[in-house]
C-alpha positions as CSV (number, residue, x, y, z in Angstrom):
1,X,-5.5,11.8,-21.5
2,X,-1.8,10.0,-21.3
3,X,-0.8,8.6,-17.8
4,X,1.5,10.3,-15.7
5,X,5.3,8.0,-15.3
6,X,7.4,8.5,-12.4
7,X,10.8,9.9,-13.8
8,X,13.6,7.2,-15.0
9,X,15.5,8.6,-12.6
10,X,14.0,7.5,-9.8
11,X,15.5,4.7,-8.5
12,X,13.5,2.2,-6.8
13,X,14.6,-1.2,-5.3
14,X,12.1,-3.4,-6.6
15,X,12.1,-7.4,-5.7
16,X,12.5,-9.8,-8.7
17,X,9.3,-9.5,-9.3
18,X,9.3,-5.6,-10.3
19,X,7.4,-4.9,-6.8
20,X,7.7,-3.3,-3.7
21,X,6.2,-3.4,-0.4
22,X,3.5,-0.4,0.6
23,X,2.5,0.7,3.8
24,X,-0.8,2.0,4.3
25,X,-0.8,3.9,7.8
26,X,-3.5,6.2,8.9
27,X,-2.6,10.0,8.3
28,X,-4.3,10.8,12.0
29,X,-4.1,8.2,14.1
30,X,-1.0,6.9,12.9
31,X,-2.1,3.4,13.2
32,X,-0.6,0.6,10.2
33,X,-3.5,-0.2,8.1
34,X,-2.5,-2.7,6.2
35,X,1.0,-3.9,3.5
36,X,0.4,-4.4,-0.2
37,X,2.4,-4.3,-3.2
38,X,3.5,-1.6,-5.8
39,X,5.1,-2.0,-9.0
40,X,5.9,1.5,-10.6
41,X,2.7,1.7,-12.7
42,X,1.0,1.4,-9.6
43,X,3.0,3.9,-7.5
44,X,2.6,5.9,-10.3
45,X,-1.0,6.2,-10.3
46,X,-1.2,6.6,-6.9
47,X,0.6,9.8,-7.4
48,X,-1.5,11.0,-10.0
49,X,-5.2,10.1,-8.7
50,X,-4.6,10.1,-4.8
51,X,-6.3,7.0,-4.4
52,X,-4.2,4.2,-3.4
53,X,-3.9,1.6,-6.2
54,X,-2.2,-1.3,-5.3
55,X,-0.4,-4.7,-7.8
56,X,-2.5,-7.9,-7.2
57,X,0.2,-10.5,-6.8
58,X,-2.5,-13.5,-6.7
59,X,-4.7,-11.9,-9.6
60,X,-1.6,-10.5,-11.9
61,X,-3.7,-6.9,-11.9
62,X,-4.0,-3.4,-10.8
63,X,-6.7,-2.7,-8.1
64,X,-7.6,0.8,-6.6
65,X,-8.6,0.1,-2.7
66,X,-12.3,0.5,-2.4
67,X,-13.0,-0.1,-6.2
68,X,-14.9,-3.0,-4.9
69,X,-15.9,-2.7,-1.2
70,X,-16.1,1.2,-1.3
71,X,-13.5,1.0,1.5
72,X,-11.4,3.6,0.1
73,X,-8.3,5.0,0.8
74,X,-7.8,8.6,0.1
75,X,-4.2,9.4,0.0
76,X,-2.5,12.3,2.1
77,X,1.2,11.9,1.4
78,X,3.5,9.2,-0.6
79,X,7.3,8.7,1.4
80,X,10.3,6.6,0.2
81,X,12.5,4.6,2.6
82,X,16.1,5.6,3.1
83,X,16.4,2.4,0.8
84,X,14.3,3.3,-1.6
85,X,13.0,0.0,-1.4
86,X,9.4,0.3,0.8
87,X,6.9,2.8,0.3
88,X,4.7,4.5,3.2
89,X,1.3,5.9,1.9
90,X,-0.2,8.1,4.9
91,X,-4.5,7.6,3.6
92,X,-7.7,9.0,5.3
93,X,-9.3,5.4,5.4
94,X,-12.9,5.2,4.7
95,X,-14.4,1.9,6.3
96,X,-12.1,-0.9,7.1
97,X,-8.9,-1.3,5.6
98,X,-8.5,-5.2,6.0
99,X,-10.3,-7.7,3.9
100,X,-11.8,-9.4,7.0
101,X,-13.7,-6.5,7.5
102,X,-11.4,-5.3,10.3
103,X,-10.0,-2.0,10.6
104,X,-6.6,-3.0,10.5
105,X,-5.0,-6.1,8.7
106,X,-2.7,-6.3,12.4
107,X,-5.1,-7.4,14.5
108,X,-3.6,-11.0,15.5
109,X,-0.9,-10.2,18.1
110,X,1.9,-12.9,18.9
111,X,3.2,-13.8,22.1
112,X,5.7,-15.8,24.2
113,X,3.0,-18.9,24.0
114,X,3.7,-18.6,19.9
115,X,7.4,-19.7,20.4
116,X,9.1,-23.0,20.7
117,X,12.3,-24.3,21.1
């Protein structure tokens, strides 16, 4: 079976590093998951399997969310930016989606006490 390749006409605005930034955001609840990275392989796959697969940028490798922890992410819908330059996955989360075990990786929530002059 021969992967599937997102067009060469789709024009992405990917960082130096051939990346982008995903959003993971719940399809129900609306609530942001958690922000990984894509390259166009990755986005690619996504596409094709409906299971969100992500670019390791400490590892230098593909990983599919859950392949490990069974925490997957089943994927509802894939949007562009109006920059073409972030991608939004809406995912049916199974489990926790932050490595910390916590449902969300924005759990730590700044406040006046965090500034200085």
């Amino acid at each position: 079976m021969n992967a599937m390749q997102l067009r060469d006409d789709l024009e992405l605005k990917l960082d130096d590093s051939g990346l982008l930034p995903a959003v993971a955001q719940d399809a129900e609840s609306g609530e942001v998951l958690m922000v990984a990275w894509m390259d166009r392989e990755a986005l690619a796959r996504t596409i094709e399997t409906r299971r969100a697969t992500y670019w390791s940028r400490s590892r230098q490798q593909y990983w599919v969310k859950g392949e490990t922890s069974g925490h997957t992410q089943d994927v509802v819908s894939v949007k562009l930016d109006c920059d073409a330059d972030t991608v939004l996955l809406l995912v049916r989360q199974s489990g926790p989606a932050c490595h910390t075990g916590a449902h969300s990786c924005f759990f730590t929530e700044l406040g006046r006490d965090d500034l200085h002059e």
